[in-house]
MARDREN-224091 format. One record per residue (C-alpha): x, y negated, z; residue number from 1; residue in three letters. Coordinates in steps of 0.25 Angstrom, whole numbers, plus 2048, in hexadecimal, padded with zeros to 3 digits. Layout:
REM MARDREN-224091
{{X; Y; Z}; NUM; "ALA"}
...
***
This chain:
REM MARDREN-224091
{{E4F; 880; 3EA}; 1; "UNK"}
{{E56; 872; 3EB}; 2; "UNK"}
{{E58; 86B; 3F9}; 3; "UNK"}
{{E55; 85E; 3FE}; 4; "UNK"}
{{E61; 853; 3FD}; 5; "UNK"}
{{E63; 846; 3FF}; 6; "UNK"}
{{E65; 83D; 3F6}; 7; "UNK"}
{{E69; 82F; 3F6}; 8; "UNK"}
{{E67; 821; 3ED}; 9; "UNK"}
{{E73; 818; 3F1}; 10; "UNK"}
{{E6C; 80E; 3EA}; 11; "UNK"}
{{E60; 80E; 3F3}; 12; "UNK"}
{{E66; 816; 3FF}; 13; "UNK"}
{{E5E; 81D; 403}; 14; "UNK"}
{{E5D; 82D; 404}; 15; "UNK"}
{{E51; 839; 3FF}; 16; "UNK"}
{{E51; 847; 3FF}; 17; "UNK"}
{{E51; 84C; 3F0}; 18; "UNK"}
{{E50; 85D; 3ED}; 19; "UNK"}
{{E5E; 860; 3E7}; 20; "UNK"}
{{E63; 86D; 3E1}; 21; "UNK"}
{{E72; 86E; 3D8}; 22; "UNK"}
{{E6C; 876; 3CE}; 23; "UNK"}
{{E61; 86A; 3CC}; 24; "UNK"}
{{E6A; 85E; 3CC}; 25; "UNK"}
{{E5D; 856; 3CD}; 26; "UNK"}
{{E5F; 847; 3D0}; 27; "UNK"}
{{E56; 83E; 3D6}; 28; "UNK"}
{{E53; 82E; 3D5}; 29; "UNK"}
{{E52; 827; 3E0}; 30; "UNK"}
{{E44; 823; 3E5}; 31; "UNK"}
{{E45; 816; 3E5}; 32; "UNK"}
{{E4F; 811; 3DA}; 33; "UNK"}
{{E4E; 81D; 3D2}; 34; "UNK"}
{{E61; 81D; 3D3}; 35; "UNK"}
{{E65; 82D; 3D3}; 36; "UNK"}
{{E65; 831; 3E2}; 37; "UNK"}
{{E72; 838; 3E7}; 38; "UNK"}
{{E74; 846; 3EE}; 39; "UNK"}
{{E77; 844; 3FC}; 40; "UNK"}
{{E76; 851; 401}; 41; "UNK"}
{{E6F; 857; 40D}; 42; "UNK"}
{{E76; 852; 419}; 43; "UNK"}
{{E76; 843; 413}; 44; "UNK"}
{{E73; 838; 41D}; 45; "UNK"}
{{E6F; 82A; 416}; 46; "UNK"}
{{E76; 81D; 41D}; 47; "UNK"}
{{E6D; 812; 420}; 48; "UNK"}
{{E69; 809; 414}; 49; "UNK"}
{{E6F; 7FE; 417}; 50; "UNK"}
{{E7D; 804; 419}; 51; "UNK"}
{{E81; 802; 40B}; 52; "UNK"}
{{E91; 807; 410}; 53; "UNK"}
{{E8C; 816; 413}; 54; "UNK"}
{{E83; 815; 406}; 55; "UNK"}
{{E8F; 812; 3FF}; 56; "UNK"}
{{E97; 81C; 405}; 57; "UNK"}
{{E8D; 827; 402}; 58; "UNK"}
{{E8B; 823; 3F5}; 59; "UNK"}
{{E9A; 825; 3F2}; 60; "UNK"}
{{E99; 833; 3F8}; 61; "UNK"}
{{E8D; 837; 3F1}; 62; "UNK"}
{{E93; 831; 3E3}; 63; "UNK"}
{{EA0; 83A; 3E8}; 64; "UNK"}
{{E95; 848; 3E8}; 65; "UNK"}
{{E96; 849; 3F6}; 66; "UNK"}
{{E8A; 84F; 3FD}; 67; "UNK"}
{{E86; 84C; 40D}; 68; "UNK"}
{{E83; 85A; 40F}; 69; "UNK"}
{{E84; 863; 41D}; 70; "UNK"}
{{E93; 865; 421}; 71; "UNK"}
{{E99; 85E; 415}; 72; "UNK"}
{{EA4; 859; 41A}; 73; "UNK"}
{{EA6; 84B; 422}; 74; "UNK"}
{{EA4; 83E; 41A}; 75; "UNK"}
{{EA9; 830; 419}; 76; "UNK"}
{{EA1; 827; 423}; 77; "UNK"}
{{EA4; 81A; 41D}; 78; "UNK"}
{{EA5; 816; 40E}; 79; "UNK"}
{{EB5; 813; 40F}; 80; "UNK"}
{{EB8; 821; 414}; 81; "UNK"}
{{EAF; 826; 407}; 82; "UNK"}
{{EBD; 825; 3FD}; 83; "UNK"}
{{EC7; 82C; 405}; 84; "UNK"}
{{EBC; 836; 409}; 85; "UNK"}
{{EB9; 83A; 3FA}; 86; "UNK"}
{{EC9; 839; 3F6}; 87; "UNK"}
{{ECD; 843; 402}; 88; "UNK"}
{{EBE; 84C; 3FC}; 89; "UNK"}
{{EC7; 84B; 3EF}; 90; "UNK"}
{{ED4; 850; 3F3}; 91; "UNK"}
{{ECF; 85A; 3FB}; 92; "UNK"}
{{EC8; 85F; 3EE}; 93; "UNK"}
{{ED3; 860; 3E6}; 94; "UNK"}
{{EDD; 86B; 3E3}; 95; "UNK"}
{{EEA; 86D; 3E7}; 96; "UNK"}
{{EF0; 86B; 3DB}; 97; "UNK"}
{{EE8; 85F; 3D8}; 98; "UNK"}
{{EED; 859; 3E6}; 99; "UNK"}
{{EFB; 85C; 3E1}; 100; "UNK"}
{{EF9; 856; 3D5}; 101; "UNK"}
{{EF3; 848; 3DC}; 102; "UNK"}
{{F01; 847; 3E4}; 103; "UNK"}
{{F08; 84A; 3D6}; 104; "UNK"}
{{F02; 83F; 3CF}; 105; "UNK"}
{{F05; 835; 3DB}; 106; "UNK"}
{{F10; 82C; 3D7}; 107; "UNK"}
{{F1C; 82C; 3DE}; 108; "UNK"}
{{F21; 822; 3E8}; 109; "UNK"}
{{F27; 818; 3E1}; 110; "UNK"}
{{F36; 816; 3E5}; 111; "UNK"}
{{F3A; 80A; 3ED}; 112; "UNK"}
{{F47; 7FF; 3EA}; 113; "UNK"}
{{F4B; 806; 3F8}; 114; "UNK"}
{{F4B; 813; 3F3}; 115; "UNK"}
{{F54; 812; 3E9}; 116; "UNK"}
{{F64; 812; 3ED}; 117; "UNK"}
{{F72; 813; 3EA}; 118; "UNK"}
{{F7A; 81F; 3ED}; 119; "UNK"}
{{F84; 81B; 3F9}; 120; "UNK"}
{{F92; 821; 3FA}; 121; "UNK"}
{{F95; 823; 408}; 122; "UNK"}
{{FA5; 827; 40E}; 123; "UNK"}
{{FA2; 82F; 419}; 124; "UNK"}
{{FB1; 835; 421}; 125; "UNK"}
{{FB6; 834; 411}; 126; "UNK"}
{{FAC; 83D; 40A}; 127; "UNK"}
{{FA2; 837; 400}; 128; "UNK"}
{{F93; 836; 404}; 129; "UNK"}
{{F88; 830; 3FF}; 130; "UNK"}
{{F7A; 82A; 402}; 131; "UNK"}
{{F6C; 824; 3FD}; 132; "UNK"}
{{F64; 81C; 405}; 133; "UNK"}
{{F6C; 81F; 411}; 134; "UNK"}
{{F6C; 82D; 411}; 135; "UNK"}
{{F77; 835; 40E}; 136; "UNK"}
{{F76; 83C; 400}; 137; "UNK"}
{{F7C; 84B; 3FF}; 138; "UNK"}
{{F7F; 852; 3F3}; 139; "UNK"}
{{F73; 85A; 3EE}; 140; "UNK"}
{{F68; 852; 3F3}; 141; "UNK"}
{{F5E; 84B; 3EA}; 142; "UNK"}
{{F5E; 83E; 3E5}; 143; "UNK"}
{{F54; 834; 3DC}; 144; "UNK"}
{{F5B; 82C; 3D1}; 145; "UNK"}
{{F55; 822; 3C9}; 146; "UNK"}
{{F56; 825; 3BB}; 147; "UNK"}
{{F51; 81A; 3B1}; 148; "UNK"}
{{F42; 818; 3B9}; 149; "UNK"}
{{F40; 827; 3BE}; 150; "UNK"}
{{F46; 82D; 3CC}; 151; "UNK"}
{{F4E; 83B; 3C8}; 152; "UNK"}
{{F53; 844; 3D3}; 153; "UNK"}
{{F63; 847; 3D3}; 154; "UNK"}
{{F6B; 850; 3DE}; 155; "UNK"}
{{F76; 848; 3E4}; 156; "UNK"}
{{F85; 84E; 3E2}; 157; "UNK"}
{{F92; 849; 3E4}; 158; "UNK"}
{{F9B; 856; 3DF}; 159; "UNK"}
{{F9B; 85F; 3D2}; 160; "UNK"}
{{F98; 86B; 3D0}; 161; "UNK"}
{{FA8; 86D; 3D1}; 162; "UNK"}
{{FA8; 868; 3DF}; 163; "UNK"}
{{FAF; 85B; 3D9}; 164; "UNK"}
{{FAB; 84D; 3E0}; 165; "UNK"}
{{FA5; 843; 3D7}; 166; "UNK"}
{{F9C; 838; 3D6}; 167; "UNK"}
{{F8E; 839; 3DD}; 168; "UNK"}
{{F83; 83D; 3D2}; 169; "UNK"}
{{F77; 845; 3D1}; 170; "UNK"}
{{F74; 851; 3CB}; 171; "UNK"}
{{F67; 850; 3C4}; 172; "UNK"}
{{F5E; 85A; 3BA}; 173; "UNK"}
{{F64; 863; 3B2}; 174; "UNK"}
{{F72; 862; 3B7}; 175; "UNK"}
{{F76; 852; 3B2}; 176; "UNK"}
{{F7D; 84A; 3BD}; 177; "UNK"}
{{F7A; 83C; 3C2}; 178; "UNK"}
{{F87; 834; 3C5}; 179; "UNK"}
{{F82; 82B; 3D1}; 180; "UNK"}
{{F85; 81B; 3CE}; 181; "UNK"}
{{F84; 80E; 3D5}; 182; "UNK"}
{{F78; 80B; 3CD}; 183; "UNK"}
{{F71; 81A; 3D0}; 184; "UNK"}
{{F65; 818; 3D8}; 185; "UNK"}
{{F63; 823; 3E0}; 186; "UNK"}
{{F56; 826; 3EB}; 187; "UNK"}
{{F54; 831; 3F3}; 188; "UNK"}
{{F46; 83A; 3EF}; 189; "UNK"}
{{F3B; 838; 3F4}; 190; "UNK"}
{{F37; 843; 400}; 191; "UNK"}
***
């Protein structure tokens, strides 16, 4: 046997008691100008007719399938609280993996004029040292360079695999070796 519900006419604002069952799915015109009235649910309290802001922002909850119903849950009091209170509803339904791969598709931060460097050679007590952006640079720490439009990662070396001293360069993928120029641009990845 289907309860009693309240349904709403945004139109006419106003609010009646209508039998409602799922299995039924039974829609009812409004009474006065015959618009399809909306589920509200049992615990729905109607704003005064005249506010047209709390009609609006329970017009936007009702279209969104949300139901005033006993302990469901706190809901937005004014209409500009209505959109960041259905995006958090949205994020909290999804999956992990769907939250993962929303921060994947996010682009990242685009790379500042002040980012991009120079490699600095530094003679500390007559050994060779080097430094980007103002921090010291030691062998085997990770470095961006720009190749063509596209950042690529490269780990910093000074010596060979012989131990030999030479020219600063970067050991990128699959074994191949940057020699560091004036013109390299170099940045330090992003943390």
């Amino acid at each position: 046997m289907p309860g009693l519900v309240q349904h709403a006419c945004f139109g006419c604002r106003k609010v009646c008691n209508k039998p409602y069952s799922e299995q039924s799915g039974t829609e009812y015109p409004c009474p006065n100008c015959a618009q399809l009235l909306h589920v509200m649910g049992t615990a729905f309290r109607a704003p005064k007719r005249s506010d047209e802001s709390q009609w609006r922002k329970v017009e936007e909850l009702s279209r969104a399938g949300i139901w005033f119903v006993l302990n469901g849950g706190r809901k937005p009091q004014v209409l500009q609280e209505v959109a960041q209170f259905l995006e958090a509803r949205a994020k909290a339904k999804q999956s992990r993996g769907e939250r993962i791969l929303a921060r994947i598709g996010k682009p990242a931060r685009a790379v500042t004029p002040k980012d991009q460097c120079r490699l600095h050679e530094l003679q500390i007590g007559g050994n060779r040292k080097f430094a980007l952006a103002g921090r010291e640079l030691k062998p085997w720490m990770t470095v961006m360079f720009r190749d063509g439009d596209e950042w690529c990662a490269g780990t910093f070396r000074i010596t060979d695999n012989g131990g030999n001293l030479v020219e600063p360069h970067l050991q990128i993928w699959g074994g191949k070796i940057l020699i560091i120029g004036a013109q390299t641009v170099l940045r330090w990845p992003e943390s």
